[in-house]
C-alpha positions, -999 to 999 in steps of 0.1 A, spaced: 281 885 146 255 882 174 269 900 206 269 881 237 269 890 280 302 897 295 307 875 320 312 899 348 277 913 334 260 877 337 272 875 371 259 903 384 229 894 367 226 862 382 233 879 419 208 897 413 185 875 405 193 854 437 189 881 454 154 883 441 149 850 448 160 852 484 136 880 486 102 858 469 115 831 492 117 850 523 80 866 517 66 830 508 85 812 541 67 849 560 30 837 548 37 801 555 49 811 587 28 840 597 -3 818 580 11 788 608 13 817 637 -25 822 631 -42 792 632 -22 779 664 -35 810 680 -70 808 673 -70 769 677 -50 781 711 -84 804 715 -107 776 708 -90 755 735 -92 783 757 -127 789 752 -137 748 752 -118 742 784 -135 768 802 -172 760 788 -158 719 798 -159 732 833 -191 750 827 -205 719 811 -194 690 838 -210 718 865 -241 720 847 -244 678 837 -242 676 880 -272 697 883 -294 683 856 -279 646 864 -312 637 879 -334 652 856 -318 624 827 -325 596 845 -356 599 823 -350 580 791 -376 603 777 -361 636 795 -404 649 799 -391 672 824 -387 702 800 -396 727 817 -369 720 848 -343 715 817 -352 747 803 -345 764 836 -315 747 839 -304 758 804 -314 797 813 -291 797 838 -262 778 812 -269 805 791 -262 832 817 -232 815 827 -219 812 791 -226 848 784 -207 865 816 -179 835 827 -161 833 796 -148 866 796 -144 860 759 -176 865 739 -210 852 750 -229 820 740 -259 832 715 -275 798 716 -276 766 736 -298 735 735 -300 699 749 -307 673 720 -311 635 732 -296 606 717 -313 606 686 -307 643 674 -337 659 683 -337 691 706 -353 686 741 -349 723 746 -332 752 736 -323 791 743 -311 818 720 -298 855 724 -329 870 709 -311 904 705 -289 882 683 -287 910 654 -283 872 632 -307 851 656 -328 835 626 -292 825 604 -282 811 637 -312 789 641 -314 778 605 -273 772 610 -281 748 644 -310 730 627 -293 720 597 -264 703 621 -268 665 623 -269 666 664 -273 625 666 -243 617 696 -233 584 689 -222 563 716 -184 573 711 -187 611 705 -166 628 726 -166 666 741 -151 684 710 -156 720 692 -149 735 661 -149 771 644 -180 784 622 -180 816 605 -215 831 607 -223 868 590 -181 871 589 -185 867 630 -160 837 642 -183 815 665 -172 779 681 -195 752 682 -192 739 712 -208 700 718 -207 679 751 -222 646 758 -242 641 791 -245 616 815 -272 605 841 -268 590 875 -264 563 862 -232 574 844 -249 563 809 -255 589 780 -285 603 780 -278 634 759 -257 662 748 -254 699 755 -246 724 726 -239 763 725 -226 783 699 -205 810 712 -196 842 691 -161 855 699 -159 892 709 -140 915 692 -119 925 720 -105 882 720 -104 888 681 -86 919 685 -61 903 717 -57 874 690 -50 894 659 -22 913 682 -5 881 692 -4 873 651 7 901 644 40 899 672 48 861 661 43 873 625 68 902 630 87 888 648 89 857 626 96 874 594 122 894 613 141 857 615 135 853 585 148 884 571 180 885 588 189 851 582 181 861 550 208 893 551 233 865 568 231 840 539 231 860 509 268 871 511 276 835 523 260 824 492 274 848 469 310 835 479 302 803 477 284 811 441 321 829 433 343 799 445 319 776 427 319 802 392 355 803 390 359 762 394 333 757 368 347 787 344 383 769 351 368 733 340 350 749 314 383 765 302 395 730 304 373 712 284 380 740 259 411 736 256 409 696 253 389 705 219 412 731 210 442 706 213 423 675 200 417 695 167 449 714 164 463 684 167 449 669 136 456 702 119 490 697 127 494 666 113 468 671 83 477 708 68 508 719 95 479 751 104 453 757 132 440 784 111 414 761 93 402 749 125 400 784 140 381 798 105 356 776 95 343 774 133 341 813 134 323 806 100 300 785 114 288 800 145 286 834 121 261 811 99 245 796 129 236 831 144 219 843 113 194 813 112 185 818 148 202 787 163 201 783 202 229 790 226 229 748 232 226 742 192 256 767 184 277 753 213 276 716 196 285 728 169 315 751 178 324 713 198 320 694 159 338 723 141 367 722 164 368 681 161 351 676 125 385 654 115 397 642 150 396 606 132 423 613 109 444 609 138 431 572 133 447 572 92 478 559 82 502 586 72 513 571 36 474 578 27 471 610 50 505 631 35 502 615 6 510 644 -24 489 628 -52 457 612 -58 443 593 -40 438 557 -52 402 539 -45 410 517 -22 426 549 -6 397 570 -8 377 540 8 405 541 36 402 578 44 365 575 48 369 557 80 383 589 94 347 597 101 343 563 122 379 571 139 366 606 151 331 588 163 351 562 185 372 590 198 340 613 209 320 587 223 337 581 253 333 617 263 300 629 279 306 666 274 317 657 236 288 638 225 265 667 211 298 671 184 283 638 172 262 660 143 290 676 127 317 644 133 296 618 117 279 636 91 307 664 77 307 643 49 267 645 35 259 656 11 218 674 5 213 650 -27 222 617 -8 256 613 -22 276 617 6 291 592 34 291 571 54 254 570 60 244 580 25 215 607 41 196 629 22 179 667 30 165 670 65 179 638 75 211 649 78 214 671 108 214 705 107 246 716 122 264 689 98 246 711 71 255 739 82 291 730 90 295 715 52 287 752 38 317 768 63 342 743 57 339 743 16 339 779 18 370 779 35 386 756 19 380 776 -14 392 808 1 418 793 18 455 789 7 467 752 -1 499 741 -10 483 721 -42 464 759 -51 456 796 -43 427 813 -27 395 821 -48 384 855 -40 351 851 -24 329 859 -50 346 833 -71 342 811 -41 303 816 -35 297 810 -75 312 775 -71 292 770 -45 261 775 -62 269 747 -83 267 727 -51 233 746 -42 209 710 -39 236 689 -46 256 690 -20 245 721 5 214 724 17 197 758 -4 182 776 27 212 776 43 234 782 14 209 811 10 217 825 42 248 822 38 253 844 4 241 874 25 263 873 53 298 861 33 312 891 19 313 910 54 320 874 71 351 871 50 362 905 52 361 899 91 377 871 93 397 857 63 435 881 66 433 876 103 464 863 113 465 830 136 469 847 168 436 876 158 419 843 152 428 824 183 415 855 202 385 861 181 377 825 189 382 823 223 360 855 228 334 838 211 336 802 228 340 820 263 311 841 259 287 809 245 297 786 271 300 813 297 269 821 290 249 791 286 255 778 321 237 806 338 210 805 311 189 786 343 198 806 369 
């Protein structure tokens, strides 16, 4: 039978998995953060650097006010002088970089002047960079900026409208400003603190929650092992108390769903698949609770009208399930025990595949313990004896794959588990649900 995690083994598996998720949370929420910390300080930069060349700029529209009072701005030569000494201005004021190119477009776009940093070790990618800019100021552009990368060099565009004396628009001043590295460098440092000091938040409230969350994990493990427990139990008392009624024994109940998981295993079911049907085995004749007891203890044969009655056990155990959420997935072995593979069977009359599988499966464990089992009415077949009845059946009434299976794990399966006494059993089975359920509801973690 296919070992499963101790419990204390998946929980410290799944603590350390939070763990490691704490850990890929904290780094992501560090890059977020330290990603956040570095474009606030070079837009903080950028404002820096565009309300200092705003003071620069309102200075230089005074001085060259008169000069666009002409629509056509023909005095050039005046503006490039003026410009010259922008340039200067931008290069030694800003105490941040220097501006590597500055020009006066009018209202259309096209550049009245310009000036360049000629020992600009970039100076033609600069020019083909500002001639490729739409410079058209429309009539509600405002003074705004914005970051370029040229040559992997951070430069701002900076772009100001310009009035004449008339306060009207008559143009617009632009510079392109390369960063130095020392304001890089003085930037980069104050990343680096707020990054630091950032992920150290995030770090240690990362230390403070973990052991907050692992006894909160605990409390909330133990309530859902003890309502898991619970909801065991009901099972185990809901079927033992058919037993009781039916046959006086748990032991059937307690056999044929160690049978049945044992199957289940071999053919590779999933952890969700084997736990419906250890929910069906358990239940597989809670509607006999529903059957009259002169039909139900009754020593002889059964009449017809009888057999008919005791059918509707299967419709009994249905009604009682349904009402149950956590009992609904027994709903395979409950309502289709009683298939058979050639389409004999009831209540649905369903034939092969149709039927589902753990209700196939289930039919193979519960015949073979009933064969092997003691009865009042008869005596156990050994198990060889047992399996070559069952052949018989192989088509007819049990699915041959799973019949198949079956042959090569009985003899050891029935060695295991046949002369265990009730309490072995009860044990072997509560091992075996714990571990399953267990299990399964830290398979997501």
């Amino acid at each position: 039978m296919m070992l499963r995690p101790a419990k204390s083994s998946i929980k410290t598996t799944i603590q350390r998995q939070l763990l490691i998720r704490l850990i890929i949370a904290c780094t992501l929420i560090s890059i977020c953060l330290a990603a956040t910390v570095f474009f606030i300080e070079f837009h903080r930069l950028g404002q820096q650097i565009g309300n200092r060349a705003n003071e620069i700029a309102t200075r230089f529209n005074d001085e060259i006010r008169a000069l666009l009072d002409d629509k056509h701005l023909a005095k050039k030569t005046a503006l490039h002088e003026k410009l010259k000494t922008l340039a200067i201005a931008g290069k030694f004021n800003l105490g941040m970089g220097h501006l590597i190119y500055s020009a006066i477009y009018d209202l259309s776009g096209n550049a009245v002047v310009t000036e360049q940093d000629n020992q600009c070790a970039y100076a033609q990618d600069v020019a083909e960079l500002m001639n490729a800019l739409d410079h058209k100021l429309a009539p509600h552009t405002q003074a705004y900026h914005k970051y370029l990368d040229i040559n992997k060099i951070a430069h701002i565009h900076l772009v100001y409208p310009l009035t004449n004396s008339a306060g009207k628009r008559a143009a617009s001043v632009e510079g392109l400003f390369a960063i130095s590295q020392q304001a890089e460098k003085q930037v980069e440092k104050r990343i680096l603190l707020s990054a630091l000091g950032t992920v150290g938040i995030v770090v240690l409230t990362t230390i403070i929650l973990y052991p907050v969350i692992i006894i909160l994990m605990r409390r909330l493990s133990k309530l859902t092992d003890n309502l898991l427990q619970a909801n065991i139990e009901t099972i185990k008392v809901l079927g033992n108390a058919v037993a009781k009624r039916d046959s006086d024994t748990d032991i059937h109940n307690y056999r044929v769903t160690i049978y049945s998981v044992a199957l289940a295993e071999a053919m590779g079911l999933s952890t969700h698949q084997i736990q419906a049907l250890i929910k069906g085995a358990f239940l597989h004749d809670i509607g006999k609770i529903g059957i009259f007891d002169h039909i139900l203890l009754k020593s002889g044969p059964l009449t017809e009208d009888e057999r008919e009655t005791m059918k509707h056990h299967v419709y009994h155990g249905m009604d009682i399930i349904k009402h149950s959420d956590w009992l609904k997935d027994a709903t395979d072995v409950v309502q289709y025990h009683h298939e058979q593979f050639s389409g004999d069977g009831y209540p649905c009359g369903l034939a092969g595949e149709d039927i589902p599988l753990n209700a196939r499966i289930f039919a193979v464990a519960d015949v073979f313990d009933a064969l092997t089992s003691s009865r009042p009415y008869k005596v156990p077949m050994p198990c060889v004896t047992a399996m070559e009845t069952m052949e018989q059946g192989c088509g007819s009434h049990f699915d041959p794959a799973i019949l198949e299976t079956f042959t090569l794990i009985a003899p050891d399966l029935y060695e295991q588990v046949a002369r265990l006494t009730e309490d072995d059993l009860q044990k072997k089975l509560l091992s075996l649900t714990s571990q399953y359920f267990t299990s399964a509801i830290y398979d997501n973690v």
